[in-house]
C-alpha positions in Angstrom: -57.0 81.9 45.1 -59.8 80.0 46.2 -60.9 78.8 42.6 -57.6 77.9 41.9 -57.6 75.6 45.2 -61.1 74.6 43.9 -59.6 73.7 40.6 -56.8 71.5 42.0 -58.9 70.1 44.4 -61.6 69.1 41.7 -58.3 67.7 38.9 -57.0 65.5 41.8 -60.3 64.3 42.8 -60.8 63.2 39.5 -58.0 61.8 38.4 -58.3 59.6 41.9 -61.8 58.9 40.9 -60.4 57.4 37.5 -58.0 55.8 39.3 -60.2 53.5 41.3 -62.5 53.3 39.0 -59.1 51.4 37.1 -58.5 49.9 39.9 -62.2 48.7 40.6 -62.2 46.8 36.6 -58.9 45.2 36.8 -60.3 43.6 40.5 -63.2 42.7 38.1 -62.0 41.5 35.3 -59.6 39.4 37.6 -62.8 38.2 39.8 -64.6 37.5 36.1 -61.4 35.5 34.9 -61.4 33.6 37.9 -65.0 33.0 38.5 -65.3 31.8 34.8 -62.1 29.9 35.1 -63.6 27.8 38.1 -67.0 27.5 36.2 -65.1 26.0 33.1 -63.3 23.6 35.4 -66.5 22.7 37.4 -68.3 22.1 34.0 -65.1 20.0 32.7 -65.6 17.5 35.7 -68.9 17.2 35.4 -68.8 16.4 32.1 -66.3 14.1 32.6 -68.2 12.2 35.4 -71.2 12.3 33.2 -69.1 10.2 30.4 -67.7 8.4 33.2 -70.8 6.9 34.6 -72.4 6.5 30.8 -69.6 4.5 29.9 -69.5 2.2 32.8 -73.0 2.1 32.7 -72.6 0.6 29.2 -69.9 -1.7 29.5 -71.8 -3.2 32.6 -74.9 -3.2 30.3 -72.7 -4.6 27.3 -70.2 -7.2 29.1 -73.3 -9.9 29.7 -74.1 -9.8 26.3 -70.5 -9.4 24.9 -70.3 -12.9 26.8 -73.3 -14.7 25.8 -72.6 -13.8 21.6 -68.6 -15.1 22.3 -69.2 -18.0 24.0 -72.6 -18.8 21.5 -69.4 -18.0 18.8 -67.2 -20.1 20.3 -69.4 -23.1 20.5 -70.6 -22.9 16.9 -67.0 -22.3 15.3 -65.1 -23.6 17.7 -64.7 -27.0 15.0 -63.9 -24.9 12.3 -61.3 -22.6 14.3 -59.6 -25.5 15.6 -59.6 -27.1 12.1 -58.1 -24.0 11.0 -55.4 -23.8 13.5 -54.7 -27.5 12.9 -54.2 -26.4 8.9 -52.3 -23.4 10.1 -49.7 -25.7 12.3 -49.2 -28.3 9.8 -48.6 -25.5 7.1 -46.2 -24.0 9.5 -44.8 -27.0 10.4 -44.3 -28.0 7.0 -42.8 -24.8 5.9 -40.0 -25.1 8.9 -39.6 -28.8 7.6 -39.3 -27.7 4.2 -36.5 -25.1 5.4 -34.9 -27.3 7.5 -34.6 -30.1 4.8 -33.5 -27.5 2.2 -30.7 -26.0 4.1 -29.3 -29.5 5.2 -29.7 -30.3 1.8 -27.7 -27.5 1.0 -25.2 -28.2 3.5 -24.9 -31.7 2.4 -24.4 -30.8 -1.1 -22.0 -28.1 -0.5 -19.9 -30.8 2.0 -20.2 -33.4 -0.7 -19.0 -30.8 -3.8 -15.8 -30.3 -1.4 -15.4 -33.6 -0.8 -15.6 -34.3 -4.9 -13.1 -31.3 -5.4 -10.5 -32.7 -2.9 -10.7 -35.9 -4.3 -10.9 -35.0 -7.8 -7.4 -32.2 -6.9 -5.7 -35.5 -5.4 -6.7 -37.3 -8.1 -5.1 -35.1 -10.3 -1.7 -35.0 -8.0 -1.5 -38.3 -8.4 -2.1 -38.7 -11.7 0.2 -35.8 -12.2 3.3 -37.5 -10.7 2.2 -40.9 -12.1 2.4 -39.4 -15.5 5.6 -37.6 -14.8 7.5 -40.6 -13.2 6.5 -42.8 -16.1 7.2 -40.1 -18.9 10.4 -39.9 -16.7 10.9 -43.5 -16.9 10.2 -43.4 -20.3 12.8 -40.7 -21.0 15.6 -42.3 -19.4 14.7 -45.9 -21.6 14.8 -44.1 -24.7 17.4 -42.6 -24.1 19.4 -45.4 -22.7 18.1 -47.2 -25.8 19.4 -44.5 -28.1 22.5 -44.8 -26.6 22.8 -48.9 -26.5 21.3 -48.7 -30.3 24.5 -46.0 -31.0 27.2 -47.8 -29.0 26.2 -51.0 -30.7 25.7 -49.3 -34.4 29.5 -48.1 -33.7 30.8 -51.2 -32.4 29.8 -53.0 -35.4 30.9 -51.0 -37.7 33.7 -50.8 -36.2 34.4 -54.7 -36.5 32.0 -54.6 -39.8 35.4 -52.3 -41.1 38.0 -54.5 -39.2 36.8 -58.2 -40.4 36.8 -56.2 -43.9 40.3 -55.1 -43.5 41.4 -58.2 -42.7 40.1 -59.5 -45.8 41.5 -57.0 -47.5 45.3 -58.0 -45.9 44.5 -61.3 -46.5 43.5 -61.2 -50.0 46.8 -58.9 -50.8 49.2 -61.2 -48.3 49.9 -58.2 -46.5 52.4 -58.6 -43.3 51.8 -57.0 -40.0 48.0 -56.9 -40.2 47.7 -55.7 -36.4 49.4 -52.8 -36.8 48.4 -51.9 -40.1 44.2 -52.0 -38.7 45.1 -50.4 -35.5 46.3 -47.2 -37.6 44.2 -47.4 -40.6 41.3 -45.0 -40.1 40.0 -45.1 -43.8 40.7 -41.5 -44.5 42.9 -40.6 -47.4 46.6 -41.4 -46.1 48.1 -41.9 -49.3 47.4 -41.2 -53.0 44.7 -43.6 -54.0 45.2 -46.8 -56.0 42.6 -48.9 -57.8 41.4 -51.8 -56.0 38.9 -53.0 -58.2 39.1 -57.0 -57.6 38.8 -57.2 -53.9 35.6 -55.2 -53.6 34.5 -57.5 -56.3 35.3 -60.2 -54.4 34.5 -59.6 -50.6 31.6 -57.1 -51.3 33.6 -54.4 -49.6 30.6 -52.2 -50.3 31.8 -49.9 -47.6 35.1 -49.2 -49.6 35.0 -46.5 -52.3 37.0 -48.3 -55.6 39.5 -46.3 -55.0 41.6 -46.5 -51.2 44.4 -45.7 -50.1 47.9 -47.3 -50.9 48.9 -50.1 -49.0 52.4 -50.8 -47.9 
């Protein structure tokens, strides 16, 4: 009974012991991770005021001399820069010039190409109805003249074949020569006789030898 107490006694002893020993190294790693965490930290601004005070240290050291070498610079190519810049302007200049001029000239030429094509399409309308009036005008005279040349071709024959007939009546002392030209038409009215001595006689050239019968 009293080893058996012993025994427990001793197991839970030990298994407390191992407990706080657990408990003792995770407070220590904890302390470690902290303590090294604040060392890192510490060592981090250090550093960092160390590069801190170099550089200023430097550019103090460096801005008197950066000054003296740029204004020594400046006086020795201060000529040639501004020469340069001059060149630079002018080329610039130029170039916007150049631009400028192109593009109005572009603008001109397009303005006067529109102007050339309006003119040249009134032109053209113009021309257009000129030639069609006068072609017009030129119908209508030909054709009035066609007609006038045909109304005068038939009005002479017409009297061309009436002075013949009246020949004709007068040569053969016909009676009644009015009525007798107002309804002769020259077309085969009657058998045909041979009148051979009149046509000799008046050139009746229009008259075929033989004509029709006259009563």
């Amino acid at each position: 009974m009293n080893a058996q107490a012993a025994a427990t006694a001793s197991a839970s002893q030990a298994s407390e012991s191992h407990h706080q020993s657990l408990l003792r190294n995770v407070r220590n790693t904890a302390a470690t991770a902290k303590l090294m965490a604040i060392v890192s930290l510490d060592r981090r601004r250090a550093r960092q005021s160390r590069d801190a005070a170099a550089t200023a240290t430097a550019r103090a050291a460096e801005t008197p001399l950066r000054w003296s070498v740029r204004n020594s610079t400046r006086a020795v190519e201060t000529p040639a820069l501004r020469h340069a810049h001059q060149s630079r302007n002018a080329a610039a200049t130029a170039t916007v010039r150049g631009w400028s001029k192109s593009a109005e000239t572009f603008d001109r030429r397009r303005a006067r190409q529109s102007r050339d094509a309006a003119a040249t399409a009134s032109s053209r309308e113009s021309e257009t109805e000129l030639q069609q009036a006068t072609r017009n005008a030129c119908n209508v005279a030909a054709t009035s003249a066609a007609r006038n040349s045909r109304t005068q071709r038939q009005m002479q024959t017409y009297f061309q074949r009436l002075l013949q007939t009246w020949l004709l009546c007068a040569y053969l002392k016909l009676p009644k020569l009015t009525t007798y030209a107002s309804r002769t038409t020259f077309s085969a009215l009657r058998p045909p006789v041979v009148l051979t001595s009149p046509v000799a006689l008046f050139d009746l050239s229009w008259l075929s030898t033989t004509t029709p019968a006259l009563t």
